[in-house]
C-alpha positions, 0 to 999 in steps of 0.5 A: 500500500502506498505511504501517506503523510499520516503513516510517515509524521506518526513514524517514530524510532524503534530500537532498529532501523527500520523501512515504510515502503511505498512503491516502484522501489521507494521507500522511507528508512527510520533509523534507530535516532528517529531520522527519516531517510528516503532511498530508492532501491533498483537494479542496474546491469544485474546488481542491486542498488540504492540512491539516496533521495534526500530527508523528510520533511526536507524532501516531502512524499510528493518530491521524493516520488518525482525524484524516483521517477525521475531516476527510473526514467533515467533508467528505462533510458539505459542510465544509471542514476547514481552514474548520472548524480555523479556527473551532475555534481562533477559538472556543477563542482567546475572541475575543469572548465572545458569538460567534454559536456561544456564543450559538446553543448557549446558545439552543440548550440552553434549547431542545431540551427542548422538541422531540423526541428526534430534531429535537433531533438533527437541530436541532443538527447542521445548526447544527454542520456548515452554520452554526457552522464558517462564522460560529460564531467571530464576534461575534453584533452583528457579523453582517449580513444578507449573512453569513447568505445566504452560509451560505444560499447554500453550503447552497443549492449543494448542492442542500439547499434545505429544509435551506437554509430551516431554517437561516435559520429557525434562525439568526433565532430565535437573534438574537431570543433575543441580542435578548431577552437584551439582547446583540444589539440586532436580527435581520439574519435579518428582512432576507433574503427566502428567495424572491429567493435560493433557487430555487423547489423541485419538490415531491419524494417520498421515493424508494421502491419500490411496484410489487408484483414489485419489493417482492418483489424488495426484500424478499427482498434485505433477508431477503439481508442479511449485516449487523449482526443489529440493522441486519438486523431494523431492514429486516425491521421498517421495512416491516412498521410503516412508522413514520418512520425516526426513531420506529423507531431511537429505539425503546424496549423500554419502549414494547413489549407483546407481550401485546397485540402493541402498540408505543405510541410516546410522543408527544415522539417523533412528528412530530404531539406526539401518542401513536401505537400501532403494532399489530404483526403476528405477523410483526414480533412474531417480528423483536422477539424474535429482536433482544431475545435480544441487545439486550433488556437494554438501552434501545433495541431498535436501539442504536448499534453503537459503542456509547455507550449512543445509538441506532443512527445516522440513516444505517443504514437508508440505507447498508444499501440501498445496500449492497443495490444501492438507490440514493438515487433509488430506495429510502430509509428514509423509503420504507417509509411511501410503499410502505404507503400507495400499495399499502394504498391499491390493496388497497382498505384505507379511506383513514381507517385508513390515514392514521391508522396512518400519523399523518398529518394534524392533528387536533382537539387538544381529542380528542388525547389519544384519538386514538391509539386511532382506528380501532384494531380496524380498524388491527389487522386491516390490519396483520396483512394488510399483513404477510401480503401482504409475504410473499406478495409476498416469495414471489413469488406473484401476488397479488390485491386485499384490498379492504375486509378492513379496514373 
């Protein structure tokens, strides 16, 4: 049973210590003298362990159970609270005022401007959980080769091989920048060959769902939702437009016209750095203004749930499948785009257009700036097809080949 703060004020000593337990590893430790001390009790690379979180009444019940999940979301993250507390003090001590963590986010400001909203984010968040609590608090000219395969390495272990590989990218660019300045004097980076470290990886698609009975099945849970009605009808869009999840919970009301029944994202949000207009059916024109009546006077059409003005998070697409039944194996966010592509492919739909809708591919950057407009008349006509045949599907009707309906 969870502790209150009844059960914690009437806690008196004893003539041993002795533990009040709240939950999820928490729990209140009196000792022999009457002090009550919280502590969090987790496993960590298979050994026990405990992070002390303060002492009541300083800390009270409420700020000792935000310090616990602060830390489980450190661990879920693959890092070590303790490891983390650590870094966090080398940092705020000064033991050095060029440390790898001062160093990689000045680097870092000067270079997020110049990426999208999105691998900004994305940038600076494997630098703060896999990077900066592990040799964030040393100085940068003190670094050698092997520090940095062992940051390498833990990621490796945890089966993020791609993530492994940008890391190190991320962390030679940072020493070439220390270079440039004239604070380290070279890039132990340049030393490590990734293919004698990291083992060779499968090619692995994105987990979806592309049989038609069992899209079918997908998104009549999806219209089953009892969620959040922004999360809610971020599902019901993803497969009508099949953009990357980034592009769709960044999304903008700025960028919409339903006039012309367009959404035209910029291109500092695409994956290619070019402008993609995505033309809605008018079955996601529907889902747009159902989720306008409650977010359309702010920016994003998907805004965060706490709050803060930010978009809605990274994991909500995903933690909604879950709660669907879907596991990681077997449907992702990401998967929205897969099923489009195999089952448009089936339909007969011309592999030009839908590569296109899909803004794969690289093309002459001389034409790039018209790009966006390619195929576009044809793309309108699959969108609205591809969009009625999701309901179909949805309905449960057998359903044949459009083939060539687009082209």
């Amino acid at each position: 049973m969870p502790l209150t703060n009844i059960a914690i004020r009437n806690a008196k000593s004893v003539d041993k210590p002795f533990r009040l337990f709240d939950g999820s590893g928490l729990y209140l430790e009196v000792s022999k003298a009457g002090a009550k001390l919280w502590r969090l009790k987790y496993r960590f690379d298979g050994k026990e362990k405990r992070l002390a979180l303060g002492i009541y009444p300083d800390v009270s019940l409420a700020k000792a159970r935000e310090k616990r999940d602060e830390a489980r979301s450190l661990l879920a993250d693959g890092t070590d609270p303790s490891e983390h507390r650590k870094a966090v003090k080398h940092i705020r001590a000064g033991l050095a005022a060029n440390t790898f963590e001062v160093v990689g986010r000045e680097w870092y400001a000067k270079t997020a401007p110049t990426l999208a909203d999105t691998t900004s984010e994305k940038l600076l968040r494997r630098l703060e959980v896999d990077v900066f609590p592990w040799i964030g608090h040393r100085p940068i000219t003190q670094l050698v080769a092997a520090d940095l395969i062992r940051v390498i390495e833990r990621i490796e272990q945890r089966g993020a091989l791609d993530i492994a590989k940008r890391v190190h990218n991320s962390m030679g660019r940072i020493f070439r920048y220390a270079v440039g300045r004239g604070i380290a004097s070279r890039d132990p980076s340049r030393d490590i060959e990734l293919k004698d470290i990291l083992p060779h990886a499968d090619t692995r698609h994105h987990p979806s769902v592309t049989e038609p009975k069992a899209v079918g099945s997908l998104l009549r849970s999806i219209d089953g939702f009892r969620g959040a009605l922004t999360t809610r009808c971020a599902l019901r869009l993803a497969p009508l437009v099949f953009v990357r999840p980034g592009e769709l919970r960044h999304a903008e009301w700025a960028e919409f016209d339903f006039d012309k029944a367009e959404w035209r994202i910029p291109a500092s949000k695409m994956k290619m750095r070019e402008q993609h207009v995505v033309p809605l059916s008018s079955q996601s024109v529907r889902i747009l203004r159902e989720i306008q009546a409650v977010t359309g006077h702010g920016h994003y059409v998907f805004p965060s749930e706490r709050g803060g003005g930010r978009p809605m998070s990274e994991n909500t697409i995903n933690g909604a499948l879950r709660g669907l039944g879907y596991t990681k194996d077997e449907m992702t966010g990401h998967g929205f785009r897969s099923m489009a592509s195999t089952l448009l492919h089936e339909l007969g739909f011309p592999n030009s257009v839908i590569e296109r809708q899909l803004a794969h591919g690289e093309r002459n950057k001389v034409s790039a700036a018209y790009n966006f407009a390619e195929y576009l008349p044809d793309r309108r006509k699959m969108m609205q097809q591809w969009a009625d045949y999701l309901d179909k599907l949805k309905a449960g009707a057998k359903v044949v080949p459009l083939r060539g309906k687009a082209a």
